[in-house]
mmCIF file as Biopython writes it, N, C-alpha, C and O atoms, coordinates in Angstrom:
data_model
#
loop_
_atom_site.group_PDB
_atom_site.id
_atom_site.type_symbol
_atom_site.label_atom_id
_atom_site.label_alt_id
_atom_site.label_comp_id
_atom_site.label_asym_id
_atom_site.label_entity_id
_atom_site.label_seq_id
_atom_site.pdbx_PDB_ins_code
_atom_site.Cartn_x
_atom_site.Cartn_y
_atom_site.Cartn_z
_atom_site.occupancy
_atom_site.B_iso_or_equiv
_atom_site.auth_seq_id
_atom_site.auth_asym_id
_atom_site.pdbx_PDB_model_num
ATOM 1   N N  . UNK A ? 1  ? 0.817   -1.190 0.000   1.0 0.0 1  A 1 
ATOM 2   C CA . UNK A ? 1  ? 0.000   0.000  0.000   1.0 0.0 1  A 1 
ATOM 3   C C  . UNK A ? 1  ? 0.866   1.260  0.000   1.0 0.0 1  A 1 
ATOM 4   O O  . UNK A ? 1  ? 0.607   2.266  -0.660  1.0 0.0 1  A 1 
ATOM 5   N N  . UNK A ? 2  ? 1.860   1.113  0.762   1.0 0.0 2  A 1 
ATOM 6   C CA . UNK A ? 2  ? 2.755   2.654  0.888   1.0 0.0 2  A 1 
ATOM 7   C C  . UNK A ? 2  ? 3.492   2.654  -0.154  1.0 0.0 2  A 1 
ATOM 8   O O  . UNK A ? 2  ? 4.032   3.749  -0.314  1.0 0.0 2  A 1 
ATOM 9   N N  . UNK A ? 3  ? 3.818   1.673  -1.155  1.0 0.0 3  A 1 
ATOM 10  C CA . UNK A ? 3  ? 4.666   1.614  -2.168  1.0 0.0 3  A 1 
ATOM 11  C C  . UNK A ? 3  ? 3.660   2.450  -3.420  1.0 0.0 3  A 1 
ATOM 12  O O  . UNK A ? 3  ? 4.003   3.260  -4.281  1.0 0.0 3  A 1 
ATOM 13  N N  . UNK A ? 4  ? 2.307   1.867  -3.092  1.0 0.0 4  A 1 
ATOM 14  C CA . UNK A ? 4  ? 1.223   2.383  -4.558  1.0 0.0 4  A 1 
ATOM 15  C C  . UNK A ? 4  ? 1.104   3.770  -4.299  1.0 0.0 4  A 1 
ATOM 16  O O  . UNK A ? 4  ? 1.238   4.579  -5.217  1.0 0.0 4  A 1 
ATOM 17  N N  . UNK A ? 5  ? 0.852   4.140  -3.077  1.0 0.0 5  A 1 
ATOM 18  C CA . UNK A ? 5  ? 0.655   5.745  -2.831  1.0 0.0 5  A 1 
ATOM 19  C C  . UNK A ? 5  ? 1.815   6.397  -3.229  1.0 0.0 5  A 1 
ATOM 20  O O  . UNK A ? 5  ? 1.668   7.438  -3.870  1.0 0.0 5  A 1 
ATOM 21  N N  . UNK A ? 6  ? 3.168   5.925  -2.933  1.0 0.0 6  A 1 
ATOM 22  C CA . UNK A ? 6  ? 4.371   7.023  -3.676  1.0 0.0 6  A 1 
ATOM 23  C C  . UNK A ? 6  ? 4.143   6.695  -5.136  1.0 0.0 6  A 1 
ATOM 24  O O  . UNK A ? 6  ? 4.907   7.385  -5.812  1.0 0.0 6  A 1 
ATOM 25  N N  . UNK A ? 7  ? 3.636   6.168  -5.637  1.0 0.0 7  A 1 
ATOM 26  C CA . UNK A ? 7  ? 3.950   5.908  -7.134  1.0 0.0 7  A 1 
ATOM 27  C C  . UNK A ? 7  ? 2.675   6.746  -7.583  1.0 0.0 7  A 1 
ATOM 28  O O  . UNK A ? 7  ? 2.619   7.044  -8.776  1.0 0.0 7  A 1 
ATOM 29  N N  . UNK A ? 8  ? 1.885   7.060  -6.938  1.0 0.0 8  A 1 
ATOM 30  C CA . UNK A ? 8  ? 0.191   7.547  -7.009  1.0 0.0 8  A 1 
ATOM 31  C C  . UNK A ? 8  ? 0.818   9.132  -7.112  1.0 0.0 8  A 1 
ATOM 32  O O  . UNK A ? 8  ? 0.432   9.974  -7.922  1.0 0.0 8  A 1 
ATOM 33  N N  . UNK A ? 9  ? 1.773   9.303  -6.190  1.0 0.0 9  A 1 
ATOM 34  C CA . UNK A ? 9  ? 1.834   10.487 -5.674  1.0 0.0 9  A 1 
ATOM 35  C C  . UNK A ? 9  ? 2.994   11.136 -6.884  1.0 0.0 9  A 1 
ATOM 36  O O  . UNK A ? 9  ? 3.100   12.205 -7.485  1.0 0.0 9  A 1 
ATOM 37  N N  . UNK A ? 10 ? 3.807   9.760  -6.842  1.0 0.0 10 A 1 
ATOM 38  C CA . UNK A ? 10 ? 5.232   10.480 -7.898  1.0 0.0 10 A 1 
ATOM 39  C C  . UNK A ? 10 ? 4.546   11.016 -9.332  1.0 0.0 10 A 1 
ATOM 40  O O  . UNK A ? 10 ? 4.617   12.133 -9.845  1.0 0.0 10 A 1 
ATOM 41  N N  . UNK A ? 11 ? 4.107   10.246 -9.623  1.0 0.0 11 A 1 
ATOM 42  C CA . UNK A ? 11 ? 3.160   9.942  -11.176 1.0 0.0 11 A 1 
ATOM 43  C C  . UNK A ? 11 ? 2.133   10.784 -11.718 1.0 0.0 11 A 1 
ATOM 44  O O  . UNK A ? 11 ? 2.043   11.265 -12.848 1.0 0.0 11 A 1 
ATOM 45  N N  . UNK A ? 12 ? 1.048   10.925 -10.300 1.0 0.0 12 A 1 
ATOM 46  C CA . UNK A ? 12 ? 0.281   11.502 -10.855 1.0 0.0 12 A 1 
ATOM 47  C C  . UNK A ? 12 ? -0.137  12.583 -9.975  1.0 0.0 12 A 1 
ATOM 48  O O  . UNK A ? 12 ? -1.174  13.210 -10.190 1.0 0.0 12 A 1 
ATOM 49  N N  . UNK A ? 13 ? 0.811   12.879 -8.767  1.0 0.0 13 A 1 
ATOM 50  C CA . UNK A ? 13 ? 0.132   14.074 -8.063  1.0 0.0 13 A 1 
ATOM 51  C C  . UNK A ? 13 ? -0.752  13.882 -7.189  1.0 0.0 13 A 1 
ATOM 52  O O  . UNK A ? 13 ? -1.260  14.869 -6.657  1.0 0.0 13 A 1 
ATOM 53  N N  . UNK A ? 14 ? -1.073  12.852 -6.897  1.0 0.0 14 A 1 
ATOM 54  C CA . UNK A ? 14 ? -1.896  12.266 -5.954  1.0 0.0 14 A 1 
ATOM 55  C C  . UNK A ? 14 ? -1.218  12.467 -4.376  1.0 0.0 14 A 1 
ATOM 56  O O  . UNK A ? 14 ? -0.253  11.836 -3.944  1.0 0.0 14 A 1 
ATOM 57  N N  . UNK A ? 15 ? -1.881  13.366 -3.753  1.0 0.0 15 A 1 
ATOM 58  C CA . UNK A ? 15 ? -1.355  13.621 -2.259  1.0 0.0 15 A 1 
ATOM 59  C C  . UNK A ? 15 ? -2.504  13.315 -1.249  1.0 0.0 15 A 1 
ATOM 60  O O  . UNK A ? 15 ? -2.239  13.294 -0.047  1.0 0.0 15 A 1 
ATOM 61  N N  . UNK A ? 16 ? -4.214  12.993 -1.848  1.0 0.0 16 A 1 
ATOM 62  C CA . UNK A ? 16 ? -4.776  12.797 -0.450  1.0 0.0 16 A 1 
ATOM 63  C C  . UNK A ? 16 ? -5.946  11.868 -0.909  1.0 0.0 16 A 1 
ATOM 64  O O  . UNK A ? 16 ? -5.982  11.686 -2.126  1.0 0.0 16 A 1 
ATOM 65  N N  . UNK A ? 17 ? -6.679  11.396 -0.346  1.0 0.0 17 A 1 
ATOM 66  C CA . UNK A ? 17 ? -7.591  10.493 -0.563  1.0 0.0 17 A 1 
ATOM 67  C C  . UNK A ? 17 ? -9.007  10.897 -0.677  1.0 0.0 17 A 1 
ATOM 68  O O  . UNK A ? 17 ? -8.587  11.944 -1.169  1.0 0.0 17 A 1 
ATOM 69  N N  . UNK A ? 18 ? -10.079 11.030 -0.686  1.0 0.0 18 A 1 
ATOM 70  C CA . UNK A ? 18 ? -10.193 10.549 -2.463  1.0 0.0 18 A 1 
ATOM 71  C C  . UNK A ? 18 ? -10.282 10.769 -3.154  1.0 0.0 18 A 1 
ATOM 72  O O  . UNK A ? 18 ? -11.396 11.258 -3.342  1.0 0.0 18 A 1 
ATOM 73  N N  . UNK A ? 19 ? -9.540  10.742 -4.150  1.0 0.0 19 A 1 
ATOM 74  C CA . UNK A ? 19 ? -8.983  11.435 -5.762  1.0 0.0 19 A 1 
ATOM 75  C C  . UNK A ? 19 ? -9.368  10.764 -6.650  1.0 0.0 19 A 1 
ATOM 76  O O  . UNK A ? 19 ? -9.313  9.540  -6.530  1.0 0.0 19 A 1 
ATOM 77  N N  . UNK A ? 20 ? -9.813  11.280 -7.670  1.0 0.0 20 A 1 
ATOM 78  C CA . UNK A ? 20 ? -10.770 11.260 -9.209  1.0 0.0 20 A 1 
ATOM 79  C C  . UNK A ? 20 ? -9.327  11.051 -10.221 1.0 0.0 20 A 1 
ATOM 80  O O  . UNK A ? 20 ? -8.549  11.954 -10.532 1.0 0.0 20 A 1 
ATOM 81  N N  . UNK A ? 21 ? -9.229  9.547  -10.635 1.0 0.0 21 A 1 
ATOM 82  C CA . UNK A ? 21 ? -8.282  9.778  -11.737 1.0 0.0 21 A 1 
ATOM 83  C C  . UNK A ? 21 ? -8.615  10.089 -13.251 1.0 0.0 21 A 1 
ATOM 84  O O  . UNK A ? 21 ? -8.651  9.030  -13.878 1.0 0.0 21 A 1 
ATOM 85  N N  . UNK A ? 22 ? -8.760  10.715 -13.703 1.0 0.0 22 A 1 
ATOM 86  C CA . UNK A ? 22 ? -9.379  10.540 -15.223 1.0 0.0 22 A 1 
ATOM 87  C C  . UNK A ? 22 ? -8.656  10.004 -16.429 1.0 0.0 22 A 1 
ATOM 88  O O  . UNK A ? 22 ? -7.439  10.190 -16.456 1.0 0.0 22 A 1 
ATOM 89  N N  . UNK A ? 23 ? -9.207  9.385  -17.403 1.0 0.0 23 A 1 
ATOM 90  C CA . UNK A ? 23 ? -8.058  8.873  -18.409 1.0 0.0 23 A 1 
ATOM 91  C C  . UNK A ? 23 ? -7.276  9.385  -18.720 1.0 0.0 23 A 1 
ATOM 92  O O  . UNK A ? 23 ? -6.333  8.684  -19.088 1.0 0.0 23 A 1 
ATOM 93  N N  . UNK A ? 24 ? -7.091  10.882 -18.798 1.0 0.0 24 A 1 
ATOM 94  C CA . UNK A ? 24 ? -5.334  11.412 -19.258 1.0 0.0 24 A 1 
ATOM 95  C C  . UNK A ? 24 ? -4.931  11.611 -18.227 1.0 0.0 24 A 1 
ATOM 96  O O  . UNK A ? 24 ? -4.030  12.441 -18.112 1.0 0.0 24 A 1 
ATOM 97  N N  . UNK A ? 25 ? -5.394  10.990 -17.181 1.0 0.0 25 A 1 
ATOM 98  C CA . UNK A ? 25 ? -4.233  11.468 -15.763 1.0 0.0 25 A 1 
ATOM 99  C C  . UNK A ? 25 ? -3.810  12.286 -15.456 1.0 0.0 25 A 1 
ATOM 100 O O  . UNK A ? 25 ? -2.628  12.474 -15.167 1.0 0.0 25 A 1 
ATOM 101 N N  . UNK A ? 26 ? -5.185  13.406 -15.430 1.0 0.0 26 A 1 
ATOM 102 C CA . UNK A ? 26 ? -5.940  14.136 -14.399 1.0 0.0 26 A 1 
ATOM 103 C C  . UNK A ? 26 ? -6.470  13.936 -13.354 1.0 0.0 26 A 1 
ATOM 104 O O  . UNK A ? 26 ? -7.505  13.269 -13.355 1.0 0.0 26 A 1 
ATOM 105 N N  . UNK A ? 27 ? -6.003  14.384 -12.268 1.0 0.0 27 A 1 
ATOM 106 C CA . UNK A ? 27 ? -6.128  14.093 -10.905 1.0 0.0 27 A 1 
ATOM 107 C C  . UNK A ? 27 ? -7.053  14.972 -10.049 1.0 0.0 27 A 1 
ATOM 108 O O  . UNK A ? 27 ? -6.453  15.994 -9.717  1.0 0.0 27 A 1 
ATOM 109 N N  . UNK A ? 28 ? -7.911  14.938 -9.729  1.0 0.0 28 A 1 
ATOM 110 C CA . UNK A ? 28 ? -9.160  15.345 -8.415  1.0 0.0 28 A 1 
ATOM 111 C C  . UNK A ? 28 ? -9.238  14.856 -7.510  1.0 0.0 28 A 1 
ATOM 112 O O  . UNK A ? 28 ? -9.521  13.678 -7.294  1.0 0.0 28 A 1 
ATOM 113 N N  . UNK A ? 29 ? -8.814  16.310 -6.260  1.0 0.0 29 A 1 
ATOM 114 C CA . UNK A ? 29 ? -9.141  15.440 -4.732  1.0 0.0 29 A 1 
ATOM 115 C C  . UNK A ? 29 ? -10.481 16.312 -4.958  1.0 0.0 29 A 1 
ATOM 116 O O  . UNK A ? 29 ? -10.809 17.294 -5.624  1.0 0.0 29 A 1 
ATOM 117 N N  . UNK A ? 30 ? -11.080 15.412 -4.036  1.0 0.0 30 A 1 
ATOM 118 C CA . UNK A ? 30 ? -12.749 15.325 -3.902  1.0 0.0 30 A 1 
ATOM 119 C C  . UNK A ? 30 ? -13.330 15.255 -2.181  1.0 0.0 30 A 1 
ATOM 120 O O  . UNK A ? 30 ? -13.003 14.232 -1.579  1.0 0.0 30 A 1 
ATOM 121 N N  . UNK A ? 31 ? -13.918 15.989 -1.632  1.0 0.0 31 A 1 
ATOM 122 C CA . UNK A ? 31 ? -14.465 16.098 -0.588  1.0 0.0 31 A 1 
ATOM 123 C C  . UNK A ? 31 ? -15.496 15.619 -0.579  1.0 0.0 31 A 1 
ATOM 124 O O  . UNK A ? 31 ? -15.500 15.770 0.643   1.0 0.0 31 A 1 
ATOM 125 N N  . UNK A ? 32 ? -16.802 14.977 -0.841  1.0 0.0 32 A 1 
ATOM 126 C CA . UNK A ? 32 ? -18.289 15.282 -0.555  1.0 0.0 32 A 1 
ATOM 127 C C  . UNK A ? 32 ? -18.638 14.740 0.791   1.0 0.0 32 A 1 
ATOM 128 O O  . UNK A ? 32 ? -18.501 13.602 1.241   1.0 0.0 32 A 1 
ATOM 129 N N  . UNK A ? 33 ? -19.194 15.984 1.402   1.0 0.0 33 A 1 
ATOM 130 C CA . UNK A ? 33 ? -19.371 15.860 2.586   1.0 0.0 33 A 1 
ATOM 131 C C  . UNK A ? 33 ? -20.820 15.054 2.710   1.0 0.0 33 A 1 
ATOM 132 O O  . UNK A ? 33 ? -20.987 14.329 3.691   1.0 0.0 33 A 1 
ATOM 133 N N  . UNK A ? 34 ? -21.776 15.173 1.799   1.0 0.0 34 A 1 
ATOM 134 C CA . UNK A ? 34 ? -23.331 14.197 2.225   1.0 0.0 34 A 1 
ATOM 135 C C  . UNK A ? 34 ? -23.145 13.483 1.057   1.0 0.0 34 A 1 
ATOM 136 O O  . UNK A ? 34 ? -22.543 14.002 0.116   1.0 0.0 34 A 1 
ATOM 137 N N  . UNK A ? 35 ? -23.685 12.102 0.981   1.0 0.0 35 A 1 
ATOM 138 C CA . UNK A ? 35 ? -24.565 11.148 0.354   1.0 0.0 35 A 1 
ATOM 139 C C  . UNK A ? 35 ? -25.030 11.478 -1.305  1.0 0.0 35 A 1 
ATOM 140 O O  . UNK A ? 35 ? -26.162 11.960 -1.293  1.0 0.0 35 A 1 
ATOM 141 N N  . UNK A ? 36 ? -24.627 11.387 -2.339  1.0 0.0 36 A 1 
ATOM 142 C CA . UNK A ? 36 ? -25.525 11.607 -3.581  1.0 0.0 36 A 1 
ATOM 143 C C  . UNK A ? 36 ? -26.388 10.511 -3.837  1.0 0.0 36 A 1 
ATOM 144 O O  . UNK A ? 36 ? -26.424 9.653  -4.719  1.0 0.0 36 A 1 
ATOM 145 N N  . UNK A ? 37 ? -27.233 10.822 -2.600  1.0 0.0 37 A 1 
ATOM 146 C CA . UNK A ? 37 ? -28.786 9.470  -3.446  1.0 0.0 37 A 1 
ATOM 147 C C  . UNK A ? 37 ? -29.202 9.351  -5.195  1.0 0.0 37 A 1 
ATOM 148 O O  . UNK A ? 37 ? -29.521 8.348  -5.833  1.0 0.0 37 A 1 
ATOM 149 N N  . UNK A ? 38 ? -29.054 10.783 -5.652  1.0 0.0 38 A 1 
ATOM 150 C CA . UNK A ? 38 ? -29.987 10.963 -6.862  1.0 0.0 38 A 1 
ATOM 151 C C  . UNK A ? 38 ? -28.480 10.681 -7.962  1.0 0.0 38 A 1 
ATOM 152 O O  . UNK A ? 38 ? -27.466 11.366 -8.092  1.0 0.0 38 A 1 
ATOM 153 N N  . UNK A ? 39 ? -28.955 9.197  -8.711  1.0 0.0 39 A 1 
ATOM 154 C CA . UNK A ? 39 ? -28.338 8.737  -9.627  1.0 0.0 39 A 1 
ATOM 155 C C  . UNK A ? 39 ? -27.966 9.731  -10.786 1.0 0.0 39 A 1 
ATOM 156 O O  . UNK A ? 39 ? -26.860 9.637  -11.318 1.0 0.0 39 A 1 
ATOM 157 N N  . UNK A ? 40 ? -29.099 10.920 -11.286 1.0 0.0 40 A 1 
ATOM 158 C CA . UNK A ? 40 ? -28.347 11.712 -12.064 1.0 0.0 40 A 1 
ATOM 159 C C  . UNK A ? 40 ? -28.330 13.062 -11.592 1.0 0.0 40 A 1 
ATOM 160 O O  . UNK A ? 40 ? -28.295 14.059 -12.314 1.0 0.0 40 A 1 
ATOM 161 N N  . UNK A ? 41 ? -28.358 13.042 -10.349 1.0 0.0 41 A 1 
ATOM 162 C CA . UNK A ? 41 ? -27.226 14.135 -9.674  1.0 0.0 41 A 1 
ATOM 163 C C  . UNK A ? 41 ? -25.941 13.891 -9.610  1.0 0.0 41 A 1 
ATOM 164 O O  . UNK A ? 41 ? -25.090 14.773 -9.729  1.0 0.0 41 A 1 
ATOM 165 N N  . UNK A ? 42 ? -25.688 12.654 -9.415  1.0 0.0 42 A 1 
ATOM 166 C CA . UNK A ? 42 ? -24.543 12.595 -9.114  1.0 0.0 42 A 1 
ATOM 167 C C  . UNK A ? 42 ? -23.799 12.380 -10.592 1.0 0.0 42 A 1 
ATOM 168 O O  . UNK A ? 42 ? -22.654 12.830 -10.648 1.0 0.0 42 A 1 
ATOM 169 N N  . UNK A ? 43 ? -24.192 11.900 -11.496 1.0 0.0 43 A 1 
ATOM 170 C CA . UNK A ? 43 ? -23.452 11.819 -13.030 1.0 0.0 43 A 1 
ATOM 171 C C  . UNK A ? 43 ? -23.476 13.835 -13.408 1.0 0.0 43 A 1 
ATOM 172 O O  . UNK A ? 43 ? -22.736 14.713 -13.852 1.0 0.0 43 A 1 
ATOM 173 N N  . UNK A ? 44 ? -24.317 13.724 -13.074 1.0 0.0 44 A 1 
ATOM 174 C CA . UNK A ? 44 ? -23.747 15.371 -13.003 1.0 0.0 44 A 1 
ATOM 175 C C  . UNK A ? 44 ? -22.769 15.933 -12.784 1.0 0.0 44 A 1 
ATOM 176 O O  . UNK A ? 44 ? -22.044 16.476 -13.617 1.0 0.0 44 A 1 
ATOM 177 N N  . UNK A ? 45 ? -22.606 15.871 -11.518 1.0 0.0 45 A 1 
ATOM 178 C CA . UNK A ? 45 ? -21.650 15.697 -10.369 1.0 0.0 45 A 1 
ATOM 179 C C  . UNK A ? 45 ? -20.254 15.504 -10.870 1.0 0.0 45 A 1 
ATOM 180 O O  . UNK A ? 45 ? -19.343 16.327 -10.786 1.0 0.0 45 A 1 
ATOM 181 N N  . UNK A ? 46 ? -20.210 14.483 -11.325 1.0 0.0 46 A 1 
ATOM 182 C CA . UNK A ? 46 ? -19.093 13.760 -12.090 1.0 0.0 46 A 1 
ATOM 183 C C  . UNK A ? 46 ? -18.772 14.434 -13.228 1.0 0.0 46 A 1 
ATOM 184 O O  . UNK A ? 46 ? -17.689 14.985 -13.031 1.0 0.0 46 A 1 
ATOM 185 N N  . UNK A ? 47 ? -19.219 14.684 -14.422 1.0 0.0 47 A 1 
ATOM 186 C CA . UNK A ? 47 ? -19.392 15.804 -15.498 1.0 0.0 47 A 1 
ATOM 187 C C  . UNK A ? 47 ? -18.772 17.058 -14.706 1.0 0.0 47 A 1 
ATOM 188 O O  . UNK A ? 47 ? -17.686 17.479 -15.104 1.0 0.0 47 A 1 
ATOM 189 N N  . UNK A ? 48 ? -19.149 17.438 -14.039 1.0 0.0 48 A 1 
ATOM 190 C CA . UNK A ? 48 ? -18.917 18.951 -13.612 1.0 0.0 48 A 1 
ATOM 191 C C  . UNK A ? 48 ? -16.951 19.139 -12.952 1.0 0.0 48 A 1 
ATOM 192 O O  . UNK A ? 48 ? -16.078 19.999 -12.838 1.0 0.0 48 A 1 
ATOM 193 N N  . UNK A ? 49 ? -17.225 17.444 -12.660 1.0 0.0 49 A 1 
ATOM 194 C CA . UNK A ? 49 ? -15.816 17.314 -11.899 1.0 0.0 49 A 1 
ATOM 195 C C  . UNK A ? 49 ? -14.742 17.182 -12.610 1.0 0.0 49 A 1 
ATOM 196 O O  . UNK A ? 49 ? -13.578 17.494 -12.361 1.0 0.0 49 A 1 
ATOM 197 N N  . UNK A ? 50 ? -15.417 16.499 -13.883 1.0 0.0 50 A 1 
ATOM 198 C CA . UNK A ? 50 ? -14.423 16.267 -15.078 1.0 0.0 50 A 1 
ATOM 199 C C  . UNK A ? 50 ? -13.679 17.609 -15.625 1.0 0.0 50 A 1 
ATOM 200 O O  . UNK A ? 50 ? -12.517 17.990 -15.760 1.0 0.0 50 A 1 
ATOM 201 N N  . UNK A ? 51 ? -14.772 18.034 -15.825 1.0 0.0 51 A 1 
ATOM 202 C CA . UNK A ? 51 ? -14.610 19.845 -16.414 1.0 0.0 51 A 1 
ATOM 203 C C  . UNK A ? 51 ? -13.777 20.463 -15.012 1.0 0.0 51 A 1 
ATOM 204 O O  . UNK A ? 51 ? -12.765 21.163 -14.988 1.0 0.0 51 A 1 
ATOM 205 N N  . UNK A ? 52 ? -14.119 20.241 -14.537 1.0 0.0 52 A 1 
ATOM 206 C CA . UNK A ? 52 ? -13.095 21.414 -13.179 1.0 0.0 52 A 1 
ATOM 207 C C  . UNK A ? 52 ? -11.287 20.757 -13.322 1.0 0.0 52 A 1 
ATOM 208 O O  . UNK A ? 52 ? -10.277 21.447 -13.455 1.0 0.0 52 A 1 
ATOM 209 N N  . UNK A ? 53 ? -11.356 19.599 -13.257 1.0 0.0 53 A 1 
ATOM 210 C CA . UNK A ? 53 ? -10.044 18.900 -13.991 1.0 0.0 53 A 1 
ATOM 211 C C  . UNK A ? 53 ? -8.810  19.429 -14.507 1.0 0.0 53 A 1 
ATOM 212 O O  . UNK A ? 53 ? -7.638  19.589 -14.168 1.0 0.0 53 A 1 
ATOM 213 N N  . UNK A ? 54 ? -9.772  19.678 -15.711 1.0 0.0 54 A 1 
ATOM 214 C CA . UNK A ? 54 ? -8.899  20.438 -16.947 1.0 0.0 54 A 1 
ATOM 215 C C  . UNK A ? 54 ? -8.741  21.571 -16.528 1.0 0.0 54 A 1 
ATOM 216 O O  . UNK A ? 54 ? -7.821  21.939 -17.258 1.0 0.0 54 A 1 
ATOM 217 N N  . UNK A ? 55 ? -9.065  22.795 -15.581 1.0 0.0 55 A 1 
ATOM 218 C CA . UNK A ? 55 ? -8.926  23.731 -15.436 1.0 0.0 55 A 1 
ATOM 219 C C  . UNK A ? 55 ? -7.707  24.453 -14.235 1.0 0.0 55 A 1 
ATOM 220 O O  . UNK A ? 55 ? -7.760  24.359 -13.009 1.0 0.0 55 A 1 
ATOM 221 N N  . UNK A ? 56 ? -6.637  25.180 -15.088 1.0 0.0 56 A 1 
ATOM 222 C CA . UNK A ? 56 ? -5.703  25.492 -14.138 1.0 0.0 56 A 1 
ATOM 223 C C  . UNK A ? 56 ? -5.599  26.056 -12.833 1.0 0.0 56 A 1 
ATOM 224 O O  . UNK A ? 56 ? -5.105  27.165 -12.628 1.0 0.0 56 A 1 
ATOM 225 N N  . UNK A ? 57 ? -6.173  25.121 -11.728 1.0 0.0 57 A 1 
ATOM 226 C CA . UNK A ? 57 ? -5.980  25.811 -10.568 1.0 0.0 57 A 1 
ATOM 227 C C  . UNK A ? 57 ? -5.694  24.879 -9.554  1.0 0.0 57 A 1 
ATOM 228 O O  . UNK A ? 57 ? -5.232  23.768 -9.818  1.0 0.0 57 A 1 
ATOM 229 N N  . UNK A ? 58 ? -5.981  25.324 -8.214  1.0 0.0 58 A 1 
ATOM 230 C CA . UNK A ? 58 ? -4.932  24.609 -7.093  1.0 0.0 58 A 1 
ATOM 231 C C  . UNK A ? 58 ? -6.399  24.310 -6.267  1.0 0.0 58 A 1 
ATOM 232 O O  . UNK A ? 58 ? -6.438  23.223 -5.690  1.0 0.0 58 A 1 
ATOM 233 N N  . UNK A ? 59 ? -7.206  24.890 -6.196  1.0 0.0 59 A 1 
ATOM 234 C CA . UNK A ? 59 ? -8.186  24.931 -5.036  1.0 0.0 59 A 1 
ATOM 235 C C  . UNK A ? 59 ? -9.560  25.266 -5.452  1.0 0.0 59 A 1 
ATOM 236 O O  . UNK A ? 59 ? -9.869  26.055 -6.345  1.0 0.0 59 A 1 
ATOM 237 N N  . UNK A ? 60 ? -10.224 24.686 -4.822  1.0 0.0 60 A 1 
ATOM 238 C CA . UNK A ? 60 ? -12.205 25.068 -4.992  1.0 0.0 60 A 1 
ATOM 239 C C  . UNK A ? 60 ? -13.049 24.926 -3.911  1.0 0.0 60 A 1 
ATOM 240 O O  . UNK A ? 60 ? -13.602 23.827 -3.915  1.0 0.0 60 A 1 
ATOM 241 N N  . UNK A ? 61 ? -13.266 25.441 -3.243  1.0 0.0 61 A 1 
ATOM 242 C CA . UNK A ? 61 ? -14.140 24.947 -2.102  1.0 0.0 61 A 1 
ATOM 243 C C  . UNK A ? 61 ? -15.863 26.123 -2.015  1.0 0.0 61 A 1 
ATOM 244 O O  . UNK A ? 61 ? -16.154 27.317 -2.092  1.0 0.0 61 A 1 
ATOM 245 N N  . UNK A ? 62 ? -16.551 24.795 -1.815  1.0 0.0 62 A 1 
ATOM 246 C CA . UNK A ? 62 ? -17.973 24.841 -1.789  1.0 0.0 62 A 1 
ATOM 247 C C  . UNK A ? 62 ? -18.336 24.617 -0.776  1.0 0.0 62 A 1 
ATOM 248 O O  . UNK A ? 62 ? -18.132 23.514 -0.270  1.0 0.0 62 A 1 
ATOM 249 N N  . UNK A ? 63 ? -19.112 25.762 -0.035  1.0 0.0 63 A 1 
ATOM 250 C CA . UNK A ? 63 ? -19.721 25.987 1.326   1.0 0.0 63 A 1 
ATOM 251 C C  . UNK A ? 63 ? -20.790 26.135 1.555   1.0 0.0 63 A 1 
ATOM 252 O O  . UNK A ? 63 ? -21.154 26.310 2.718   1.0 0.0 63 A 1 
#
């Protein structure tokens, strides 16, 4: 396990848990603090996360 996390971390930037890998290895740490019951809320959700991805920044927080 501590061997996959440095290689998680060397590779792809991966520093905290739980992180969104996307196929070009794009990396998202992800907070959600409640439950997504609603099946296409949450593909939403996911869509929206994809798109935040690609976008150059360090931080986002939703309050």
């Amino acid at each position: 396990m501590g061997l996959w996390h440095q290689e998680a971390e060397d590779e792809l930037g991966i520093t905290g848990v739980p992180s969104l890998v996307f196929d070009d290895e794009r990396t998202l740490f992800v907070r959600i603090e409640q439950p997504i019951a609603d099946v296409s809320a949450a593909r939403r959700l996911l869509a929206d996360l994809t798109d935040l991805a690609a976008q150059p920044m360090e931080e986002v927080r939703r309050t």
